[in-house]
C-alpha positions as CSV (number, residue, x, y, z in Angstrom):
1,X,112.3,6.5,65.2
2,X,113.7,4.5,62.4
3,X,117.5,4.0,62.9
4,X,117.6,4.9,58.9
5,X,115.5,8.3,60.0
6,X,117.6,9.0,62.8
7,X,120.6,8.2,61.2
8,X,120.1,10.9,58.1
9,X,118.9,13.2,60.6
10,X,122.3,13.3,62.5
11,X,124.0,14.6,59.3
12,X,121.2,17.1,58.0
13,X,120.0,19.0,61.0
14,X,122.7,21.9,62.1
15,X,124.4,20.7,65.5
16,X,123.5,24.1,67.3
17,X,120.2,23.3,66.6
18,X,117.9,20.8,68.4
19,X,115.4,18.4,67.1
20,X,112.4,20.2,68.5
21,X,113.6,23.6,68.1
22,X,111.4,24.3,65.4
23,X,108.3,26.9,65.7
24,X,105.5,28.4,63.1
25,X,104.6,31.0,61.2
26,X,105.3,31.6,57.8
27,X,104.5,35.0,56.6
28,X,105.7,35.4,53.4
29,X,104.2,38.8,52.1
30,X,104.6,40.2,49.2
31,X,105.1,44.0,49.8
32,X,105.8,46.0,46.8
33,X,104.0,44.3,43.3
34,X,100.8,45.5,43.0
35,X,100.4,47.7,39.8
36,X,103.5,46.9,38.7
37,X,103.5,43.5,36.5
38,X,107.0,42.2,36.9
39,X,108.3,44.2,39.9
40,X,112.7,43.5,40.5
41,X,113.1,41.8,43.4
42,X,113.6,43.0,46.6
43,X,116.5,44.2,48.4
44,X,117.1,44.8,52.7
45,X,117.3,48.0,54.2
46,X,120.1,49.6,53.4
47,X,121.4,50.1,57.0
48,X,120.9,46.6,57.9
49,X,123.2,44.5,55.4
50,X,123.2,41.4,57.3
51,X,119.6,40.7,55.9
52,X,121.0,39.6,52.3
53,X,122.2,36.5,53.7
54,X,125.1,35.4,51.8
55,X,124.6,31.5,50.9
56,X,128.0,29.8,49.8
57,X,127.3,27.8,46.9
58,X,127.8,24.6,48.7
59,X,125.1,25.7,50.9
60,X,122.8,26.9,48.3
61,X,123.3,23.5,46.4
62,X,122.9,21.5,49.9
63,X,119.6,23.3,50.6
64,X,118.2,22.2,47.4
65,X,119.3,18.7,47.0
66,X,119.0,17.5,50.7
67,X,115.3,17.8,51.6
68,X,114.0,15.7,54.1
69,X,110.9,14.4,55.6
70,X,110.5,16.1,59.0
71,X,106.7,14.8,59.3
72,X,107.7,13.4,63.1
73,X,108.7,16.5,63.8
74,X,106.2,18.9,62.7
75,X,103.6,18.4,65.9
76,X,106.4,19.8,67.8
77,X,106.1,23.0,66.9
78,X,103.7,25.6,68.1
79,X,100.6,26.8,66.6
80,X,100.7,29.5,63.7
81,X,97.9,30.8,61.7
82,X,99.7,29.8,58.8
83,X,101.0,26.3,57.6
84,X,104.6,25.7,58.3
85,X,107.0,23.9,56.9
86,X,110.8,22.4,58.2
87,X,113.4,21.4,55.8
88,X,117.0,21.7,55.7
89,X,116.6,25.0,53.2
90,X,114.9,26.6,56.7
91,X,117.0,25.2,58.9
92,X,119.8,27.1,57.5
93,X,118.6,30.5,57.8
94,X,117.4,29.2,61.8
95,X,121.6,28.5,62.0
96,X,122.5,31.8,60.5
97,X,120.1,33.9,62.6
98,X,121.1,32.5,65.8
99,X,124.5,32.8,65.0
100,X,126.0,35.2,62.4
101,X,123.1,37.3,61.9
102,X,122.0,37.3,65.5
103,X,123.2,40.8,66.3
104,X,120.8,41.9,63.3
105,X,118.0,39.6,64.6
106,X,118.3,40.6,68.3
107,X,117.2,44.3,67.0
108,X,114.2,43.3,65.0
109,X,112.8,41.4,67.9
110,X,113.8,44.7,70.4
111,X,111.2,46.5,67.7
112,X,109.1,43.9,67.6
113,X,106.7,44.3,70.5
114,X,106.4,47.9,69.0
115,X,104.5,47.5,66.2
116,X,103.2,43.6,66.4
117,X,100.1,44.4,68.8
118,X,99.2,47.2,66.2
119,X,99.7,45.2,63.4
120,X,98.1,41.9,64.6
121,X,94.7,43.9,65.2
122,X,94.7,45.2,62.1
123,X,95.1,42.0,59.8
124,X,92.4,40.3,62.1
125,X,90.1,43.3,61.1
126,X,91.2,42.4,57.8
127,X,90.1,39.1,57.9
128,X,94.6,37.7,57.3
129,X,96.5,35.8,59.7
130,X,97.9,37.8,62.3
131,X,101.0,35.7,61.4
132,X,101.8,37.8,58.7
133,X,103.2,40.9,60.8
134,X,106.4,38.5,60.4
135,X,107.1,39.9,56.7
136,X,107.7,43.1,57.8
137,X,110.6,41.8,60.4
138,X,112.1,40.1,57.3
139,X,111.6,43.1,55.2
140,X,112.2,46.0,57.3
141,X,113.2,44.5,60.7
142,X,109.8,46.5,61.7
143,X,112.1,49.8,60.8
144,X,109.6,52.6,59.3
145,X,112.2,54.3,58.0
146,X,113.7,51.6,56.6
147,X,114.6,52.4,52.6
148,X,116.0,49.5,50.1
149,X,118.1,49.9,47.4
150,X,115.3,49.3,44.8
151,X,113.3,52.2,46.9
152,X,110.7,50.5,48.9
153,X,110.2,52.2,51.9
154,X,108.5,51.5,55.2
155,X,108.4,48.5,57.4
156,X,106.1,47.0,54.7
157,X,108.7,47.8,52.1
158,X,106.0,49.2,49.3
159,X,107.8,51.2,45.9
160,X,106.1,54.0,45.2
161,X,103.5,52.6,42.3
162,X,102.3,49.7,44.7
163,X,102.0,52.4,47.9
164,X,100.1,54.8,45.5
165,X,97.5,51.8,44.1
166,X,96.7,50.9,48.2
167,X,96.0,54.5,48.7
168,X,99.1,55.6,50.1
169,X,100.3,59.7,49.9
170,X,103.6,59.8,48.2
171,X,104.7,63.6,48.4
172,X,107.1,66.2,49.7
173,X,105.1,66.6,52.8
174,X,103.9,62.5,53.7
175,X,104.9,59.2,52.9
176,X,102.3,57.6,53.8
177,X,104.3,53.6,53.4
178,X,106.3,54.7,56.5
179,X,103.1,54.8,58.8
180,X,102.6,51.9,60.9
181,X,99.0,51.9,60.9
182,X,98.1,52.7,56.9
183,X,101.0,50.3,55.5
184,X,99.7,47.5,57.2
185,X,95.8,47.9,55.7
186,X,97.8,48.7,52.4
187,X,100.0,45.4,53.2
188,X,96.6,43.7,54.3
189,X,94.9,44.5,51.2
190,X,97.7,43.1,48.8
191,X,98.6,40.3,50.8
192,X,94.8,39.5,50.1
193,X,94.4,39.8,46.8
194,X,97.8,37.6,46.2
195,X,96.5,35.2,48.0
196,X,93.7,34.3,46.1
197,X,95.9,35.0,42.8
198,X,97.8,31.7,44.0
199,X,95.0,29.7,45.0
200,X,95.0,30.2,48.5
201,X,98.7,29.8,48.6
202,X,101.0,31.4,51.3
203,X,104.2,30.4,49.8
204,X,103.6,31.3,46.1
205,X,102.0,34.7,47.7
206,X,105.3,35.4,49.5
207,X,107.8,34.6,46.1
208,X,105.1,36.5,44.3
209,X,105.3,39.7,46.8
210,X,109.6,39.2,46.5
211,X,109.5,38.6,42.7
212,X,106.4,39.7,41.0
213,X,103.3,38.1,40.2
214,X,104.0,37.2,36.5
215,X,107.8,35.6,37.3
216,X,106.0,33.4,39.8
217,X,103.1,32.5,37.5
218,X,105.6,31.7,34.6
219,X,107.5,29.5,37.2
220,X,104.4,27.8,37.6
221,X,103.8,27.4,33.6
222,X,107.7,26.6,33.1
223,X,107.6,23.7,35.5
224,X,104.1,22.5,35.2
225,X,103.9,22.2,39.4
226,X,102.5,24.7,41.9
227,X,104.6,23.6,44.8
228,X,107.0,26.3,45.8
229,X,109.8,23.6,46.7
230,X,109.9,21.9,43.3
231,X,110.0,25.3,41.8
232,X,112.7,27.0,43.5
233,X,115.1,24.0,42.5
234,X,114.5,25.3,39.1
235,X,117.2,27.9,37.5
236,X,114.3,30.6,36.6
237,X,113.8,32.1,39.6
238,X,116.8,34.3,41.4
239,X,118.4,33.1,44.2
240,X,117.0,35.8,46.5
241,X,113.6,34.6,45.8
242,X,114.4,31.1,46.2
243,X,115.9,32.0,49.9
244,X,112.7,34.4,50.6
245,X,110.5,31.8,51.8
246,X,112.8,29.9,54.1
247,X,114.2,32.9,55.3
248,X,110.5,34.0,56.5
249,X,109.5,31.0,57.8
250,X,112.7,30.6,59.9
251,X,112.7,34.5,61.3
252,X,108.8,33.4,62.2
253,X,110.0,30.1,64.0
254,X,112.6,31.9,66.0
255,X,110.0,35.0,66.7
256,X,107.4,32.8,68.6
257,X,109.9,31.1,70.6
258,X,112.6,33.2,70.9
259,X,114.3,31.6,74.2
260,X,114.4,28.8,72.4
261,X,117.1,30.0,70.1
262,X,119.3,31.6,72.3
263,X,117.4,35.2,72.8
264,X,116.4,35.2,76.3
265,X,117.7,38.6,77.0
266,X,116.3,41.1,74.8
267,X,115.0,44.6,75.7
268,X,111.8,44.5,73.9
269,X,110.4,48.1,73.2
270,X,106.7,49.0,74.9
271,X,103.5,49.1,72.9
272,X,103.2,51.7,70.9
273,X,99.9,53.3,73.2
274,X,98.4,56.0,70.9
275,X,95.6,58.2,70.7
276,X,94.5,59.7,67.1
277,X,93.5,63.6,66.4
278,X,92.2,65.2,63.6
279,X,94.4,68.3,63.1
280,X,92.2,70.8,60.8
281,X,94.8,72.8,58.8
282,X,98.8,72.6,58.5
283,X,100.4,72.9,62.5
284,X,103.9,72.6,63.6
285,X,104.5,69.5,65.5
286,X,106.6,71.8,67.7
287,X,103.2,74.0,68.9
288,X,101.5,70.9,69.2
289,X,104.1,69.0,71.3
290,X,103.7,72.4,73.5
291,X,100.1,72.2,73.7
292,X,99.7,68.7,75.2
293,X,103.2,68.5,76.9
294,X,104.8,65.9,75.1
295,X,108.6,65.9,73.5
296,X,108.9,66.9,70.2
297,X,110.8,63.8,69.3
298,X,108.1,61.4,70.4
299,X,105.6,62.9,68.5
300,X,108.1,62.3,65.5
301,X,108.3,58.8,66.1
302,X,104.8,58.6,66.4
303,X,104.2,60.0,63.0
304,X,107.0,58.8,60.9
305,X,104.8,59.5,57.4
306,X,105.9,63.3,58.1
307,X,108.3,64.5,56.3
308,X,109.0,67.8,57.8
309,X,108.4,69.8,61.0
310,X,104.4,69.9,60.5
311,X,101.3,68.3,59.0
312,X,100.4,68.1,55.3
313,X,99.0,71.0,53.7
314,X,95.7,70.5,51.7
315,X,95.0,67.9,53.8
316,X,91.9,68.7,55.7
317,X,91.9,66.9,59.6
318,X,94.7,65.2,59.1
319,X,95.0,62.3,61.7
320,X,97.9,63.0,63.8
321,X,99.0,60.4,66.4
322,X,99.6,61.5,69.9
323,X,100.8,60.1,73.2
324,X,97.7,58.3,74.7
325,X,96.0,60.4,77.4
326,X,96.7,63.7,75.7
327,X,93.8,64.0,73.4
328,X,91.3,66.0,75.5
329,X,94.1,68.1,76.2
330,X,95.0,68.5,72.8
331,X,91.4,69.3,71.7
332,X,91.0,72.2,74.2
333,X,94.1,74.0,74.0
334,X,94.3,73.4,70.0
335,X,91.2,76.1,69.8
336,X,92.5,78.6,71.5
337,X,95.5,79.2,68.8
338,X,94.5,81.4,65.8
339,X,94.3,80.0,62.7
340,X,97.4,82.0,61.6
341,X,99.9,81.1,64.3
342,X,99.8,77.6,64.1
343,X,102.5,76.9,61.3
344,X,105.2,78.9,60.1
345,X,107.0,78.4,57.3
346,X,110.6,76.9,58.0
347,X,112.3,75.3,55.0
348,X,111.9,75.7,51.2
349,X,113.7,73.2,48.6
350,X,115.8,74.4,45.6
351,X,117.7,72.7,43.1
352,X,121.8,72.4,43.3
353,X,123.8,70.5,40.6
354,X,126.3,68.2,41.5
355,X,129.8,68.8,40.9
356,X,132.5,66.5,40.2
357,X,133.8,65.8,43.7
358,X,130.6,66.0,45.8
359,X,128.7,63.1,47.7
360,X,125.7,62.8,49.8
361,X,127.8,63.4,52.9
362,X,129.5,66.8,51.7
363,X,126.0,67.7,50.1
364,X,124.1,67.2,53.0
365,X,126.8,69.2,55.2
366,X,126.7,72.2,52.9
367,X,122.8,72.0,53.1
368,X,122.3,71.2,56.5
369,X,120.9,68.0,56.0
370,X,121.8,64.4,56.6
371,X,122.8,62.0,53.7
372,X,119.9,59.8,54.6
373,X,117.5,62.3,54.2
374,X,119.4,64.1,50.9
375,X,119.7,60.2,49.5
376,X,115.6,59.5,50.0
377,X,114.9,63.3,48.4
378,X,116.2,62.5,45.4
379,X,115.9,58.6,45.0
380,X,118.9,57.7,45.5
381,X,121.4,54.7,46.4
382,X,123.3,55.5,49.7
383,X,126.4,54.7,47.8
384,X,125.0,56.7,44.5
385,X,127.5,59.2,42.3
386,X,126.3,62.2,42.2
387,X,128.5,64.0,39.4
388,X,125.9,65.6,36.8
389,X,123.0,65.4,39.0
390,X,120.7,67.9,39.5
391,X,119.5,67.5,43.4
392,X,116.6,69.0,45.3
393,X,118.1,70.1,48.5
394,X,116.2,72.3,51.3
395,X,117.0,75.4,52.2
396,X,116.7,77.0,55.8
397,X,114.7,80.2,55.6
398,X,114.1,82.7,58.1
399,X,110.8,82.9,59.1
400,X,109.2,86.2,60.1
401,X,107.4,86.3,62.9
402,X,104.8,88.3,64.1
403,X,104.3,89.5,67.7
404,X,101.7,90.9,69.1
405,X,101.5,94.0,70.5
406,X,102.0,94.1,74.3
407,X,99.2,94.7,77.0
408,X,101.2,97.7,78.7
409,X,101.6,101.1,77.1
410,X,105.0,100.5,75.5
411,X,104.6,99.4,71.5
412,X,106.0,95.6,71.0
413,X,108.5,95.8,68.3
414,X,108.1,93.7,65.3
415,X,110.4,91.7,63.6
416,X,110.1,92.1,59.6
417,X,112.1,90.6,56.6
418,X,113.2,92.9,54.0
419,X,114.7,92.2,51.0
420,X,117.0,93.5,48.9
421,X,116.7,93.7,44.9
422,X,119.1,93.8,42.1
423,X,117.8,94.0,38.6
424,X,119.5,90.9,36.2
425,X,122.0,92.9,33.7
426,X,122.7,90.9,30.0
427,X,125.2,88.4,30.6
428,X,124.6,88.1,34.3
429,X,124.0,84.4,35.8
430,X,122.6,82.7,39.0
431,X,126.5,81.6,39.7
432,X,128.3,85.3,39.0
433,X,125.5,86.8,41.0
434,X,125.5,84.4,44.1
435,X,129.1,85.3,44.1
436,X,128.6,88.6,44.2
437,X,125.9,89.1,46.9
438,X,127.9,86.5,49.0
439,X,125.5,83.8,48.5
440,X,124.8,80.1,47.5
441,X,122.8,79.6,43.8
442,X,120.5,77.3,46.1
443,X,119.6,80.4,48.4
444,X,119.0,82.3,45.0
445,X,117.1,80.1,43.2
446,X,114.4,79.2,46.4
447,X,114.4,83.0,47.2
448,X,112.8,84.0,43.7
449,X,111.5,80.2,42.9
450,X,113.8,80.1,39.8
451,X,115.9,76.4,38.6
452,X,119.5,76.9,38.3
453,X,119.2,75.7,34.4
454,X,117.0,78.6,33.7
455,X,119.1,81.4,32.5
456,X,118.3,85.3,33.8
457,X,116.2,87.5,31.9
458,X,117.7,90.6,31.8
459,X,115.5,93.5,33.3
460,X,114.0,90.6,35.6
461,X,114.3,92.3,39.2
462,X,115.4,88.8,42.0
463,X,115.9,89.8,45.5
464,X,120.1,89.2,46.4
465,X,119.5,89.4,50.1
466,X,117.2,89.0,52.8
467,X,118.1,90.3,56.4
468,X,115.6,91.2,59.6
469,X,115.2,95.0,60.9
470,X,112.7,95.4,64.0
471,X,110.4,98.1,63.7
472,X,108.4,99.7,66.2
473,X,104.7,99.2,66.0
């Protein structure tokens, strides 16, 4: 090696961090553009902080200015499906993930071994590099549940108009971006067309994913190059996207090799081994986790998409994922429930204004609820004020349920719901009538589907209370 070469090299390359420590991949993905023409750029999970890496200024100006030629270097590291690249912009975010944000990092790859088998077969079906399952470490640190500030959701990270355009369900009952299986042929799919929007490039598809398409292509116009480097030294783009690249290729270098870099020791989760049903109509996961034997929970974490205790409605044989080994056990005990007994209604959602001094946190107490789920309800910021706003909340409902009469000679008694009516007076509102029957406006407006900004008719009969009497059959 030149003694210029080697001399430079003393200075640039971080001291933590050996010559030949350098791996592949570069993933960059684009998760969330789609439809949307100029999308804002992304943001980390919310509960993970530690991913918007915080470059100081003399850092940020270091990594633009002091590019090198690592060409020596590059047959050192491994193989990747994707064209790498080392300079001193990714050798920064290598430092910072082995050491300040290594806490963070040692999670993602704990997840990792989750979801990467699953994910690798897909984009191989799909004709992408398998290399790409690295975006969604960046995005989401493979989290399904992970939720930005800008909304993206999923370990993919789509927003809601991208998910929807990739055939994603987006509803009360499915969020279709949190499953493993149908984000990843969504995130195939896009990562595909923005490929061949950038001419078969991998870094102007990942700035493009972060960004938007049209900021990336007016880069490319503004500065008359289509070489991601020269462009990100630029002022257009925003710092975040500038980082975006480097950050992905680093998290992919220290992924393949991750001894290498100082995580020997991580507790990698197993496989995710899975069989798939076809559940006809709308079913508890609670019956079905009886039926084949399995915890609830697990079935939950299998099917993060759900948002509540049971499969979509009005969608006919669903696919439900299930603990492998349990499907012909599934199938056979599945047909012998009626039709009737396999969901019962268990929560209904109402609408509850805000008032002055509320948050998430006392919201979700007074609703029964977490903030997390209250805050990705409605939309909203985990820090949002919520002073004015009108927010769906659920409401626990009773349900009745029906037993069947027994096989000896003595009548099973039946539990029933009765209700009890009230007939709305002139001047009478939701509020001065939840305080008279002892009862929150929320209760009252999901118990006779009204909105609490829709003022009583008078002579309109509302049921006040609901309580359960058994009854002999």
């Amino acid at each position: 090696m030149p003694v210029f070469l080697a001399f430079l090299l003393f200075f640039i390359l971080p001291a933590s961090l050996p010559a030949a420590d350098l791996t592949s991949t570069l993933l960059k993905e684009f998760s969330e553009t789609g439809a949307e023409k100029n999308l804002p750029a992304h943001t980390s999970h919310s509960l993970e902080r530690s991913l918007e890496i915080p470059l100081s200024e003399e850092m940020q100006q270091n990594a633009i200015t002091s590019d090198f030629d690592v060409s020596l270097l590059q047959e050192q590291l491994p193989g990747s499906d994707i064209p790498l690249t080392l300079n001193s912009k990714v050798n920064y975010f290598i430092d910072y993930f082995q050491h300040r944000g290594h806490s963070s990092f040692s999670k993602w790859l704990s997840r990792s071994e989750r979801y990467i088998p699953l994910m690798k077969e897909i984009l191989r079906k799909e004709g992408m590099p398998e290399d790409l399952v690295y975006l969604a470490m960046i995005e989401s640190g493979f989290t399904p549940h992970a939720v930005s500030v800008a909304n993206a959701v999923g370990p993919w990270q789509f927003i809601s108009g991208t998910g929807k355009r990739y055939d994603l369900k987006i509803n009360d009952w499915i969020d279709e971006r949190r499953d493993p299986i149908k984000s990843t042929v969504a995130a195939a799919l896009y990562l595909k067309e923005l490929y061949g929007l950038f001419n078969n490039d991998w870094y102007l598809a990942a700035a493009g994913y972060n960004a938007g398409e049209n900021k990336i292509l007016r880069a490319i116009s503004m500065y008359d190059t289509r070489d991601f480097w020269e462009i990100s030294k630029g002022s257009y783009l925003k710092r975040e996207t500038k980082d975006y690249v480097p950050k992905l290729l680093a998290a992919a270098i220290i992924a393949k090799e991750p001894a290498k870099y100082g995580f020997a020791d991580i507790a990698y989760l197993p496989a995710m081994d899975l069989d798939t049903v076809q559940v006809p109509a709308r079913t508890d996961l609670e019956l079905i986790a009886r039926l084949i034997d399995a915890p609830y929970q697990a079935l939950k974490e299998l099917n993060p998409e759900l948002r509540r205790w049971c499969t979509p409605p009005n969608y006919p044989n669903y696919l439900l994922k299930i603990p492998k080994g349990k499907k012909e056990l599934f199938i056979a005990e599945y047909a012998k429930i009626a039709e009737d007994q396999r969901y019962t209604e268990r929560i209904e959602y109402s609408r509850y204004r805000a008032r002055n001094k509320d948050s998430l946190k006392s919201v979700a107490a007074r609703f029964n609820t977490t903030p997390e789920q209250l805050a990705e309800l409605n939309h909203l910021k985990p820090g949002s004020r919520l002073r004015g706003k009108t927010l769906k909340v659920p409401v626990q409902i009773t349900p009745s349920h029906k037993i069947a009469r027994s096989d000896t000679r003595h009548n099973a008694s039946t539990d029933t719901m009765e209700n009890r009516y009230y007939t709305v007076k002139k001047g009478d509102t939701l509020y001065s009538l939840a305080k008279r029957f002892k009862v929150t406006t929320a209760i009252l407006s999901a118990w006779n589907n009204l909105t609490e900004k829709v003022a009583l008719r008078p002579g309109k009969r509302i049921i006040v209370a609901k309580f359960s009497s058994k009854e002999n059959g």
